[in-house]
C-alpha positions as CSV (number, residue, x, y, z in Angstrom):
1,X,-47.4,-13.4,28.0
2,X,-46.2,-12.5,23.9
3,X,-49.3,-12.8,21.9
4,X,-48.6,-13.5,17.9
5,X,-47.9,-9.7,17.1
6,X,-45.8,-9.3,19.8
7,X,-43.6,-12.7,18.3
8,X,-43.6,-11.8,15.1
9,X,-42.6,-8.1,15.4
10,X,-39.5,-9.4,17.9
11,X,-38.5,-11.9,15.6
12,X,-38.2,-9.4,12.8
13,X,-36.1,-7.2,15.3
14,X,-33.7,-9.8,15.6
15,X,-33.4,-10.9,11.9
16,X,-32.4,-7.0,11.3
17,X,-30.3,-7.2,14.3
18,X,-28.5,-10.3,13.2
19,X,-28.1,-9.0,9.7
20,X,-26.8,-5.4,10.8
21,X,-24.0,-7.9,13.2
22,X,-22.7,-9.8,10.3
23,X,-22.6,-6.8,8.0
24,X,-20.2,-4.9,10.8
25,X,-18.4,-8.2,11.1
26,X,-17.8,-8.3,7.2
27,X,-16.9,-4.6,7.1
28,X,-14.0,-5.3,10.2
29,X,-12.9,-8.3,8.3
30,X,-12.0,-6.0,5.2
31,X,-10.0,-3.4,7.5
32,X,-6.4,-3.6,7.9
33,X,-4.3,-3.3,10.8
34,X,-0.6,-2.7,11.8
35,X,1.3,-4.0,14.6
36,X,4.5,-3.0,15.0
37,X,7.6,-3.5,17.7
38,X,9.8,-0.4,18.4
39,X,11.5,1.8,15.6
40,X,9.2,0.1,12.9
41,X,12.1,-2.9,13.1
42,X,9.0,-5.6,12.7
43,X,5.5,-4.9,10.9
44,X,2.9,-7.3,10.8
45,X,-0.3,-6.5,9.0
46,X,-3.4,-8.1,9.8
47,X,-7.2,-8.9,8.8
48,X,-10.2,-7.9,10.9
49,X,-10.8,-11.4,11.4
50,X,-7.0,-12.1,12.9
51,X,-5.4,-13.4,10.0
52,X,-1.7,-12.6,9.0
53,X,-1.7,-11.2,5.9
54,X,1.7,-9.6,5.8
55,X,5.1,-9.4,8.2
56,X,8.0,-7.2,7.2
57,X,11.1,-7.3,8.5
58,X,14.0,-4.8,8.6
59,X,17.4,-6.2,7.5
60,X,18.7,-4.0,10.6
61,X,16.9,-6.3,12.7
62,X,18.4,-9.6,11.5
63,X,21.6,-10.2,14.0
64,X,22.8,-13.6,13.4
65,X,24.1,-13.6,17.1
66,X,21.4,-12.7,18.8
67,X,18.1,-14.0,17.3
68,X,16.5,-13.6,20.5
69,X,16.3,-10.2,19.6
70,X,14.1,-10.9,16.1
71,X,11.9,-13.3,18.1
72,X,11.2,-10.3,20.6
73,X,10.5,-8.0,18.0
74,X,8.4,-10.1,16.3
75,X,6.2,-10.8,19.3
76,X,6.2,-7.4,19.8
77,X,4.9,-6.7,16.4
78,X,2.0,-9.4,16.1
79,X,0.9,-8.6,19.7
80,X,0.3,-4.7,18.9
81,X,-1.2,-5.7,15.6
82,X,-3.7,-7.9,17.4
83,X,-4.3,-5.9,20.2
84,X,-5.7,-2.8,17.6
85,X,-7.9,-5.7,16.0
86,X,-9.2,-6.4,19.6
87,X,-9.9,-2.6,20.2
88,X,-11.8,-2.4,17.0
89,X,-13.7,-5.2,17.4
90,X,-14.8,-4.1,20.8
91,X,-15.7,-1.0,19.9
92,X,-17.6,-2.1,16.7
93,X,-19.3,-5.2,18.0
94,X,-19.2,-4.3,21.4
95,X,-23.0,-2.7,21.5
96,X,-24.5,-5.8,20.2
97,X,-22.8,-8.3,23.0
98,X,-22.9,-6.0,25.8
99,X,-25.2,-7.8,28.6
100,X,-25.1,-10.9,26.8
101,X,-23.8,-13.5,29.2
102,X,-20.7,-15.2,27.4
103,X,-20.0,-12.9,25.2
């Protein structure tokens, strides 16, 4: 059984780990990241937190008969973009969820 000490001296552990987990969380929300489909046709830029901050698109990669093409490019882009915020994350916030059920 915890006596008082023991509480106390956990709690504080988890206060500091707590604030150390939003402090990462803010620093990967101020990072940048670029997705982009093949030859650099699409670019979408995002926020550690997933937002879309930015998408470029190449004039090359505007056909007018085959927008198919665009949407696939476009897809590609966002997906690589989030797919490097999902590394990041995983490798930044990773040790404080590991063996947390849920998480």
């Amino acid at each position: 059984m915890m006596n008082g000490m023991n509480m106390n001296k956990m709690m504080k552990q988890m206060k500091k780990m707590q604030q150390q987990l939003a402090d990462e969380q803010e620093n990967l929300n101020q990072k940048e990241f670029i997705g982009q489909a093949p030859d650099e046709m699409v670019t979408a830029i995002f926020d550690g937190g997933r937002t879309l901050k930015d998408l470029q698109i190449k004039s090359e990669a505007i056909d007018p008969d085959d927008p198919e093409m665009l949407s696939d490019l476009i897809i590609a882009a966002v997906n690589d973009g989030l797919a490097k915020v999902e590394k990041e994350t995983e490798q930044t916030m990773g040790k404080y969820t590991k063996g947390i059920p849920g998480l």
